[in-house]
N, C-alpha and C positions, 0 to 999 in steps of 0.2 A: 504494500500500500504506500502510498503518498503520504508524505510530513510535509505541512508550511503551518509556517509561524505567523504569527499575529498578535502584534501587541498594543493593549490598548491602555493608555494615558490618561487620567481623569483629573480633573482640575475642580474643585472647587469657588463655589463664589463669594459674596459677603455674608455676612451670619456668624452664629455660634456653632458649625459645625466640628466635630471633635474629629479625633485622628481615624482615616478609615471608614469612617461612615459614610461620607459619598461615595466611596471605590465600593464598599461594599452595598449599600441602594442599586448602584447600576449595577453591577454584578450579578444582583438579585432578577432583576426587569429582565435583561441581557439573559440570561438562561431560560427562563420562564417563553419568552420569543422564540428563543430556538424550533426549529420543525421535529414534529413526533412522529413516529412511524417505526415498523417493524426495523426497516434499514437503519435509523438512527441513533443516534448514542450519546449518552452526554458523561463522562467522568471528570469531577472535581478536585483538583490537587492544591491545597491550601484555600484559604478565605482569604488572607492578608500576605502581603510581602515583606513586612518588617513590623518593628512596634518598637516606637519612636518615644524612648521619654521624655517627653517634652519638659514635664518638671526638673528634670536633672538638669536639660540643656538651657532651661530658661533661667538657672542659676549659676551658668558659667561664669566663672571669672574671667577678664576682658584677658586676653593674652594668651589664655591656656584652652585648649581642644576640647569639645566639645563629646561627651559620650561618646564611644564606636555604639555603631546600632548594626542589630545584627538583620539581614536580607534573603530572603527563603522566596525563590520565585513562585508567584500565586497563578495557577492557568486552569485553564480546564481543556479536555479534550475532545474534542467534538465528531462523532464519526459517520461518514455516508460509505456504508457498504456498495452501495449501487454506483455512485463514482468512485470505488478503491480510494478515499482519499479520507487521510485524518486531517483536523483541523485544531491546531495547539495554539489556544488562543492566552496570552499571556495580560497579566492586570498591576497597574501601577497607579496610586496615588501621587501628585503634587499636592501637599499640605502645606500650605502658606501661613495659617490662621496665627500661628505663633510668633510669627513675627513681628505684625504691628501690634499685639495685644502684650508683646514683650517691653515693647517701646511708651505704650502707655502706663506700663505697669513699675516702667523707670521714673518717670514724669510726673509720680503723684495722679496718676487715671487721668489725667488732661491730653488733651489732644493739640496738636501741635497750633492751629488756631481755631479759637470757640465756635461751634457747628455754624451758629446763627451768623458771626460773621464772614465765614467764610463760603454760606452760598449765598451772601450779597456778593462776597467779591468777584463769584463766577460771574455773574451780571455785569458787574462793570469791565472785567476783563473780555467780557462778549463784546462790547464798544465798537470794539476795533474791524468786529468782521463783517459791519456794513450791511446789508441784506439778510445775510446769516443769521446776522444777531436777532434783528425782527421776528425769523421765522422763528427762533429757539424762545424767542424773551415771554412767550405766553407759559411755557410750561416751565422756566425757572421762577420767573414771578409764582407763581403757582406753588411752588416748594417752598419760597420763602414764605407763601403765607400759610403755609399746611405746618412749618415751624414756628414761625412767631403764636400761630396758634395752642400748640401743643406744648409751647413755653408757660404760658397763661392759665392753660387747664391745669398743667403741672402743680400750680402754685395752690390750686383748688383740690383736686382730687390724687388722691396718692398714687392709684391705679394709671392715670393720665401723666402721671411724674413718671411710674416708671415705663409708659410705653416713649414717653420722648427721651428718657435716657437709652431706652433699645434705638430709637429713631439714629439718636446721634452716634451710636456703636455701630450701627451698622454704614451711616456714612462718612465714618470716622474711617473705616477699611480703607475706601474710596479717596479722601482727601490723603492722608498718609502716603497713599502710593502714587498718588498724582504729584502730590508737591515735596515729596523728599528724593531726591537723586540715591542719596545713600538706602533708602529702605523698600525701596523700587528695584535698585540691584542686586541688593539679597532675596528677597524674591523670587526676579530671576533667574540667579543663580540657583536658587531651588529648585525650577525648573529644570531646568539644564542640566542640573543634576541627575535629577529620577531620567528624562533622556538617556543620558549618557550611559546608562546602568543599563540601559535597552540591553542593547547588545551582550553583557553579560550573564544576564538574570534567561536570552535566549538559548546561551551556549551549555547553562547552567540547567534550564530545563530542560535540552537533549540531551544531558549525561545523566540525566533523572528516571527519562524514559526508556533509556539504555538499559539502564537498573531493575526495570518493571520486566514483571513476567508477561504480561500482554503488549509488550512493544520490543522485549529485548530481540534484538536480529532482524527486528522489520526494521528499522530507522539506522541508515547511516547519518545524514544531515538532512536537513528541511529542504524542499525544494525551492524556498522565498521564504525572505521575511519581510514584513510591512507591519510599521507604526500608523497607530491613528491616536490622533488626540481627539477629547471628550469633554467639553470645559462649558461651564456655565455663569453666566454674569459676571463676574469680574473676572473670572478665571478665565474668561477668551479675551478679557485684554492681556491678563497676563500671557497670554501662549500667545497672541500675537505679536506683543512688545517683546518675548524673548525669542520667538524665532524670526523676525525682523533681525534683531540686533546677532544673532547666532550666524545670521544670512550673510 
């Protein structure tokens, strides 16, 4: 039978997502899709590719390296008898969340400028782009007032306090990576990262299935490998902005 690889990239958005819970969501969706019939087949090899503590690493000392984390490639194997062809479908998270939540968490929980002024500032930095800005300026006006509003209720209702403190968390992600150079390319680098392990984590799962009694002597090497990214609200800016700059 045929081996080709496939590895898929997931990226997470803004939110309070924890380590692995969107690799593992999609993962979920992802198999459940797959086609059923007598010819097909699905085996599971790992849920997760690593487990990252992030608590350790968010108390690194500046200068000194951060945990090793240990990396177990996570895939499944997908089989169509009817085409002779297996399907090793390989799964990686980029977790970002730690990052600016590390940064705030240095800074006394502030954010590098207060919510409120800083989608006025979007507004006037819109200025410049002339027609553009017309077309955009209904729907940041609009935000600015869905915040000054929720500034207000805050001060009334507790419940209303703490949905404008989620408000500002979650577009505190968003400001963080837009306006810091520095914490924009750690990010990236994150990205780039879990990429980069691509190719490993593939070479690493054909000596795996080498090792299986149901694959040992069928599989010299895959006959292709292809990456796909999988990324959801801010995570395709980020997978944008790093393979851009990767380019």
């Amino acid at each position: 039978m045929k081996y080709t690889y496939k590895h898929i990239v997931v990226v997470h958005g803004i939110g309070d997502q924890a380590p692995n819970e969107t690799v593992l969501g999609f993962m979920n969706e992802f198999i459940r899709a797959l086609p059923r019939g007598n010819h097909y087949s699905v085996t599971v090899n790992n849920l997760i590719e690593s487990v990252d503590d992030i608590k350790a690493a968010s108390q690194t000392i500046p200068g000194v390296l951060r945990p090793r984390r240990s990396f177990h490639p996570a895939y499944i194997v997908f089989s169509d008898t009817q085409k002779d062809v297996n399907y090793v479908i390989g799964f990686s998270e980029v977790y970002w969340k730690q990052i600016p939540d590390e940064y705030i968490r240095r800074n006394g929980d502030n954010l590098p400028i207060p919510i409120f002024t800083w989608a006025r500032s979007i507004n006037t930095r819109f200025l410049e782009a002339g027609r553009a800005f017309h077309l955009a300026r209904e729907a940041i006006d609009n935000l600015e007032r869905m915040l000054g509003l929720l500034r207000v209720l805050g001060i009334i209702y507790k419940k209303s306090g703490q949905f404008a403190e989620i408000t500002t968390k979650f577009l505190g992600d968003v400001q963080i990576y837009a306006e810091s150079d520095e914490i924009r390319q750690e990010i990236n680098n994150r990205f780039l990262s879990v990429l980069a392990r691509v190719e490993n984590f593939s070479e690493a799962t054909k000596q795996n299935l080498q090792n299986d009694s149901d694959h040992a002597g069928k599989i010299k090497d895959f006959e292709n490998r292809e990456i796909y990214i999988i990324a959801h609200s801010e995570g395709t800016v980020v997978s944008l902005n790093s393979l851009v700059q990767a380019a």
